[in-house]
C-alpha positions in Angstrom: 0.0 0.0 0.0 3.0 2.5 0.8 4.4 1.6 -2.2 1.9 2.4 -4.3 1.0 6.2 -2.6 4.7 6.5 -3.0 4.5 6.2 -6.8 1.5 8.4 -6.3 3.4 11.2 -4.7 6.5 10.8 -7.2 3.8 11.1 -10.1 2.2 14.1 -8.8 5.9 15.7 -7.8 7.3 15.3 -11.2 4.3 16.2 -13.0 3.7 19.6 -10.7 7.9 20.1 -11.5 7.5 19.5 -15.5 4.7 22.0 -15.6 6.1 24.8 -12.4 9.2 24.3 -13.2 11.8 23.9 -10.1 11.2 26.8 -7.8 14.2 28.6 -7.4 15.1 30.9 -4.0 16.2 34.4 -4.8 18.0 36.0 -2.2 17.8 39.6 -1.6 20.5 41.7 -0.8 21.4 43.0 3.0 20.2 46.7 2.5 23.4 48.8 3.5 23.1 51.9 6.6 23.4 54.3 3.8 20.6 53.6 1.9 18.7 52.8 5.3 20.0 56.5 5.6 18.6 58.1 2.5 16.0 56.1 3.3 15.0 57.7 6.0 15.6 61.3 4.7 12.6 61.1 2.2 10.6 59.7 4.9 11.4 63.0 6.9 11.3 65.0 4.0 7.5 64.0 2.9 6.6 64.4 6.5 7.9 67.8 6.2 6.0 68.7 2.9 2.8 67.0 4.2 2.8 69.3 7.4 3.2 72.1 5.6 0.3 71.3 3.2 -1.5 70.9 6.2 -0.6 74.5 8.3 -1.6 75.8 4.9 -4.9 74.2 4.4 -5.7 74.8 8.0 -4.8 78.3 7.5 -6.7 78.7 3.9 -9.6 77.6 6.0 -9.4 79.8 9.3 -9.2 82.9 6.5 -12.2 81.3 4.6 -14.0 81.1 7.9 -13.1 84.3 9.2 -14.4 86.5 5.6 -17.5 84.5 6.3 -18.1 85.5 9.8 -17.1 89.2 8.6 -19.8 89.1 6.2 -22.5 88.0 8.2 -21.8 90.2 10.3 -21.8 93.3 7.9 -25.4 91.9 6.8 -26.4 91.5 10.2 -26.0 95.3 11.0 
């Protein structure tokens, strides 16, 4: 009986490896401190732009807010 599901499993194997191919490990590279470094810097460089896109959106808006207020109350009076 083991013999046979051995046959089985050597069938399936070599079929599934004629057809996948044999799967080959790639091995990627050790990433160095330098470009862990630079790395890094656009990290801290995109939080710096996205900040400031904020501040000024959250400024934009404050001004927006306040000509509103300023209006109403012109009408109001």
């Amino acid at each position: 009986m083991e013999s046979i599901w051995k046959g089985v499993k050597e069938a399936i194997t070599s079929t599934c490896h004629e057809i996948l191919g044999h799967e080959n490990h790639q091995h990627k590279e050790w990433i160095t401190v330098d470009t862990l470094d630079k790395i890094q810097q656009r990290r801290n460089k995109k939080a710096a732009i996205n900040i400031s896109r904020r501040r000024a959106e959250i400024a934009k808006a404050q001004t927006g807010h306040r000509i509103k207020q300023e209006s109403e109350e012109e009408h109001q009076n």
